[in-house]
C-alpha positions as CSV (number, residue, x, y, z in Angstrom):
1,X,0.0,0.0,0.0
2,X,1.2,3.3,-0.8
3,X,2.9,5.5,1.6
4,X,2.0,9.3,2.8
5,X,3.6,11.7,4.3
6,X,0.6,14.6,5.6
7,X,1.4,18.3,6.6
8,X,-0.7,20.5,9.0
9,X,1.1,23.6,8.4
10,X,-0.8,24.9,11.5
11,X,-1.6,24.0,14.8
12,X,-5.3,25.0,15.7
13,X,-5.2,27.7,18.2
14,X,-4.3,27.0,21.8
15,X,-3.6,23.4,20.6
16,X,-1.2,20.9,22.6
17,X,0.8,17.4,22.0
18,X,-1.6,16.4,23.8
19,X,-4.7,17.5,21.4
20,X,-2.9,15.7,19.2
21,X,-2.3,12.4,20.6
22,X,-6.1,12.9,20.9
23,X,-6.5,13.2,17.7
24,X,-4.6,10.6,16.8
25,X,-6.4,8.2,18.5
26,X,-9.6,9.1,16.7
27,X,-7.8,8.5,13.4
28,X,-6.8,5.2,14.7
29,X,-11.1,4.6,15.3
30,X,-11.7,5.3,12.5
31,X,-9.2,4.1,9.6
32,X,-10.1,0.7,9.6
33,X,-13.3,1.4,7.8
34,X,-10.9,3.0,5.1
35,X,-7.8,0.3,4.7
36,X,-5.5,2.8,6.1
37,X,-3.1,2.6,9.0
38,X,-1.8,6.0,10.6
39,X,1.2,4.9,11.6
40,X,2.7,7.3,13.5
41,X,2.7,11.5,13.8
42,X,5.1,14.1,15.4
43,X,4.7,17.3,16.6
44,X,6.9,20.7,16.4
45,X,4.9,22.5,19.2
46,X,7.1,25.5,18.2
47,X,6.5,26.1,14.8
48,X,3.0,24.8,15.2
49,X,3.2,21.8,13.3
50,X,2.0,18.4,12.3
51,X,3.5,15.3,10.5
52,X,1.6,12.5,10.1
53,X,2.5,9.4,8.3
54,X,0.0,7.1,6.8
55,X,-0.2,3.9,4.5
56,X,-3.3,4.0,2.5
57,X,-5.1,3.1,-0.4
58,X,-4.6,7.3,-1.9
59,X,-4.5,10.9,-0.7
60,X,-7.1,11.1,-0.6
61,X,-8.4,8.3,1.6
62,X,-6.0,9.4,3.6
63,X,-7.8,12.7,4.5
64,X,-11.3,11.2,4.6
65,X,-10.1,9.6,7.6
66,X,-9.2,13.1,8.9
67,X,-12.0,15.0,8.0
68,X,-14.2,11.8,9.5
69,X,-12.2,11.9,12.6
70,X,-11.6,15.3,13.9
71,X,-12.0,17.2,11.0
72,X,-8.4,18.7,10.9
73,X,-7.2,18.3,7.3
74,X,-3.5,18.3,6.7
75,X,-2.6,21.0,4.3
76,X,0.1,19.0,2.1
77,X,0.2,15.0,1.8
78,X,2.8,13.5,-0.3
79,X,3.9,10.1,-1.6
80,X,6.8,9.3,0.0
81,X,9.3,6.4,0.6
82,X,10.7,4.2,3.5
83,X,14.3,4.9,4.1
84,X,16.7,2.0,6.1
């Protein structure tokens, strides 16, 4: 299955690691019902910023799960590779 990096060039307002991991685990509720697996996600609290990365079916599956979720769409997603 293809592999995504997604972008969330900004943080909603007031929003912690914490929101999230809280997130996250609403992603992880609901992607089954999708084929995709949100791996994992970091967070740069500074610059107000989330990575998120995903194996699914397209893009664009990818974000449905979002949207479904939480509704926090990531602004970028791209294709990208496993490195060793």
């Amino acid at each position: 299955m293809p592999l995504f990096m997604d972008v969330h060039e900004t943080m909603p307002e007031g929003a912690t690691a914490a929101d999230v991991a809280g997130a996250h685990a609403e992603d992880l509720k609901v992607q089954g019902q999708y084929g995709v697996d949100y791996k994992s996600y970091w967070v740069d609290e500074t610059n107000g910023k989330i990575f998120c990365l995903v194996d699914a079916p397209d893009a664009e599956t990818a974000a449905r799960v979002h949207r479904e979720a939480h509704g926090l769409e990531a602004d970028h997603i791209f294709p990208v590779v496993a490195g060793s």
